[in-house]
C-alpha positions as CSV (number, residue, x, y, z in Angstrom):
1,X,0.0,0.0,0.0
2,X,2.5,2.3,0.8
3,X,4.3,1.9,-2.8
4,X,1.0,2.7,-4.0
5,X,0.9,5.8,-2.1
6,X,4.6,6.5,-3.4
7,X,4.0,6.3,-7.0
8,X,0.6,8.1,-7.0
9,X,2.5,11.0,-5.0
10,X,5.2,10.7,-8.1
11,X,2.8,11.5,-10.6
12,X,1.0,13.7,-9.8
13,X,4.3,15.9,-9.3
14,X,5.3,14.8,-12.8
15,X,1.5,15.8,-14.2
16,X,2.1,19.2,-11.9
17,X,5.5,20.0,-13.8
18,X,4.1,20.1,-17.2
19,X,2.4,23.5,-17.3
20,X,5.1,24.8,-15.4
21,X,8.0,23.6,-17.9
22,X,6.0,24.8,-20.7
23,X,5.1,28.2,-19.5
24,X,8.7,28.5,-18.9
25,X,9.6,27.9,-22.5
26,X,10.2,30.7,-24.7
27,X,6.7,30.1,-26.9
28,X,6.1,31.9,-30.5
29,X,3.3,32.5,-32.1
30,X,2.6,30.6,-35.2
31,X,2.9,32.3,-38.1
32,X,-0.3,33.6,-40.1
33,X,-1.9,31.1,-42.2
34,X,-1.7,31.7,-45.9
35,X,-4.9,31.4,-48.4
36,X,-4.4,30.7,-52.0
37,X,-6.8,31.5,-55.2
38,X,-6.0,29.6,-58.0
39,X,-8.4,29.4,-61.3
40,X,-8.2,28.0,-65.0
41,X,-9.4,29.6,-67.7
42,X,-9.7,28.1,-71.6
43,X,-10.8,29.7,-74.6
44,X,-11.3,27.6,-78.2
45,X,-9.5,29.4,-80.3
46,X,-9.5,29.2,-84.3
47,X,-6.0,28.1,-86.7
48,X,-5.4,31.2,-88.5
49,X,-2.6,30.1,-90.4
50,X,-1.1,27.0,-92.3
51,X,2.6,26.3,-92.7
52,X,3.1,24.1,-95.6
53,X,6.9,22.5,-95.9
54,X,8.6,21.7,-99.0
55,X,11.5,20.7,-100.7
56,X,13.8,20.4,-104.2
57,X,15.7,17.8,-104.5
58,X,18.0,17.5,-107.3
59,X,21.1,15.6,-108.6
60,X,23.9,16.4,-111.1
61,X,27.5,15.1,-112.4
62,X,29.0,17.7,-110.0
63,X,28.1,19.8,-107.0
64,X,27.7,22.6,-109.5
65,X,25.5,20.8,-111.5
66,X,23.2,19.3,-108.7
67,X,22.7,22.8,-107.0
68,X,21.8,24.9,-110.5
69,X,19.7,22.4,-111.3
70,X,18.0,22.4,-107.7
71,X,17.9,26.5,-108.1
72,X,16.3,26.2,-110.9
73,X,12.9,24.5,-110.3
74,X,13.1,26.4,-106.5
75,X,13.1,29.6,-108.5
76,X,10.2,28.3,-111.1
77,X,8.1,26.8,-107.9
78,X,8.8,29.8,-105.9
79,X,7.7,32.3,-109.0
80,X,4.5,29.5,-109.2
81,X,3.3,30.0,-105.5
82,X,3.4,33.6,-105.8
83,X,1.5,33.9,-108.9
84,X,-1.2,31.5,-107.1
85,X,-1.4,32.9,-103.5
86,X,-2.7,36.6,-103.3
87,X,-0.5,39.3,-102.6
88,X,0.0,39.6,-98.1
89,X,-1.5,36.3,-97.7
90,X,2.0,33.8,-97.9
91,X,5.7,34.6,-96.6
92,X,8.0,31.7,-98.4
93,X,11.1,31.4,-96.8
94,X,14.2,29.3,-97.8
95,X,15.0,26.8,-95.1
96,X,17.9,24.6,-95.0
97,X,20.1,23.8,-98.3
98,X,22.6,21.1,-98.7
99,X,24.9,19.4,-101.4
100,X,26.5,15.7,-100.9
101,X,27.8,13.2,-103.1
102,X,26.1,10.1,-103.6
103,X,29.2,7.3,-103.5
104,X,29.2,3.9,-105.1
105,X,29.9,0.9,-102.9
106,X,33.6,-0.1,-102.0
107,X,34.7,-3.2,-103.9
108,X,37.4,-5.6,-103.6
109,X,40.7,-3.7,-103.7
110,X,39.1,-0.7,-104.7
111,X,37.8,2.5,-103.0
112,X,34.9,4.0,-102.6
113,X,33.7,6.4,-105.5
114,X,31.5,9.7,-106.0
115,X,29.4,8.7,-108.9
116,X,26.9,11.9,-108.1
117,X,25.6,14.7,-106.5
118,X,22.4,15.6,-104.4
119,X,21.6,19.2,-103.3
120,X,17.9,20.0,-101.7
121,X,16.5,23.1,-100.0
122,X,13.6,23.4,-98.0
123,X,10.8,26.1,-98.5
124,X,8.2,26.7,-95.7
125,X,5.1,28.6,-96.8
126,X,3.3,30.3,-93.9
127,X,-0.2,31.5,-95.1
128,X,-2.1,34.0,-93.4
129,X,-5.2,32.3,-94.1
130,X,-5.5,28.2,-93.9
131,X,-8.3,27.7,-96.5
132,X,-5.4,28.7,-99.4
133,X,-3.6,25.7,-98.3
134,X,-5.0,23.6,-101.6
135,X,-4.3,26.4,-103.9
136,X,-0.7,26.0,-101.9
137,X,0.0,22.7,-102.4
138,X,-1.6,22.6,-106.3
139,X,0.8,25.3,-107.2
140,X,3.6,23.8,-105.7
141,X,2.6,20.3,-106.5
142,X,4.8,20.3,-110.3
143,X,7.8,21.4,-108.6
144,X,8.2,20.4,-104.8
145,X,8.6,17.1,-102.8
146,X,5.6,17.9,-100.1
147,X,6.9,17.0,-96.7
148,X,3.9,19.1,-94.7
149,X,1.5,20.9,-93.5
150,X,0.3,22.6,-90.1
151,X,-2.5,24.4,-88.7
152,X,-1.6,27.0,-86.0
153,X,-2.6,30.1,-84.4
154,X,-1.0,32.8,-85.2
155,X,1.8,34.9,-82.7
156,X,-0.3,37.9,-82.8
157,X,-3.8,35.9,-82.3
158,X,-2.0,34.0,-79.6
159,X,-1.0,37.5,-78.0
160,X,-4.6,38.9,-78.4
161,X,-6.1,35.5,-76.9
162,X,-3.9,35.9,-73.9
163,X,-4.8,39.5,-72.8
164,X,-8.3,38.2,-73.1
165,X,-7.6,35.1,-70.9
166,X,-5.9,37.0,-68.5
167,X,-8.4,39.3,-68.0
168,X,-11.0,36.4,-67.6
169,X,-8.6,35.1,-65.3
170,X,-9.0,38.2,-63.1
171,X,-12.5,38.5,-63.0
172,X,-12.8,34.8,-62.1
173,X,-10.1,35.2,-59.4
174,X,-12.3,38.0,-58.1
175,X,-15.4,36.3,-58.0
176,X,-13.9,33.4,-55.8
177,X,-12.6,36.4,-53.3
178,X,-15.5,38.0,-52.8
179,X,-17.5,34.7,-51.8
């Protein structure tokens, strides 16, 4: 019995020491809580332009050879796309040119030989308006390889379509902070 008495008198001093350790401590308030607002906002937006990609691809005897003979369907198919397009609606632009020879295969005691050479550029049409992307490619058709064509939206619809989405953004924000 008296053990009993002992460790009832022990705990209770230890249950008594608590609030006085803790007042003790140095305490800090916590720090504020934080709220955030988030939102999405989406917007279907139309393609409002079409970049059709295409290539020459040419060979001749020589380097020379290969490359005026690439130049000169580019030059025809470029004159063609801009007789068929109406003026402001397309910006061609030359892409990537290269020339390489084509070489046989090495036989027995023998080296490798050129027997060739292949030069091709690559066009990209960007038109302003998608729905001339038949006229495009049918104009083109005689003198390019068609390697193809995307639908987009434009940089400067994308910019207008942004300020508009932003905006929306805003107002939806502020219609979740008032509530």
């Amino acid at each position: 019995m008296k053990m009993k008495k002992i460790l009832l008198a022990m705990s209770l001093a230890a249950v008594a020491s608590v609030p006085a350790a803790a007042s003790a401590a140095d305490l800090t308030a916590a720090p504020d809580a934080e709220i955030t607002l988030s939102t999405t906002v989406t917007r279907t937006v139309p393609n409002d332009e079409a970049v059709l990609t295409l290539a020459v691809t040419r060979q001749g005897a020589t380097a020379k050879d290969a490359q005026k003979a690439m130049l000169t369907v580019l030059n025809q198919g470029m004159k063609a796309l801009r007789a068929a397009l109406p003026a402001g609606k397309a910006v061609l632009q030359s892409g990537s040119l290269y020339t390489n020879p084509n070489y046989s295969q090495a036989k027995k005691g023998e080296g490798v030989k050129i027997l060739n050479w292949t030069s091709r550029e690559e066009v990209r049409v960007t038109l302003k308006d998608p729905s001339l992307a038949g006229e495009a490619i049918d104009a083109a058709n005689r003198y390019f390889e068609f390697s193809g064509l995307q639908f987009r939206v434009s940089r400067d619809a994308s910019l207008r379509n942004r300020s508009d989405l932003m905006a929306d953004a805003m107002a939806d924000l502020g219609a979740k902070a008032a509530v």
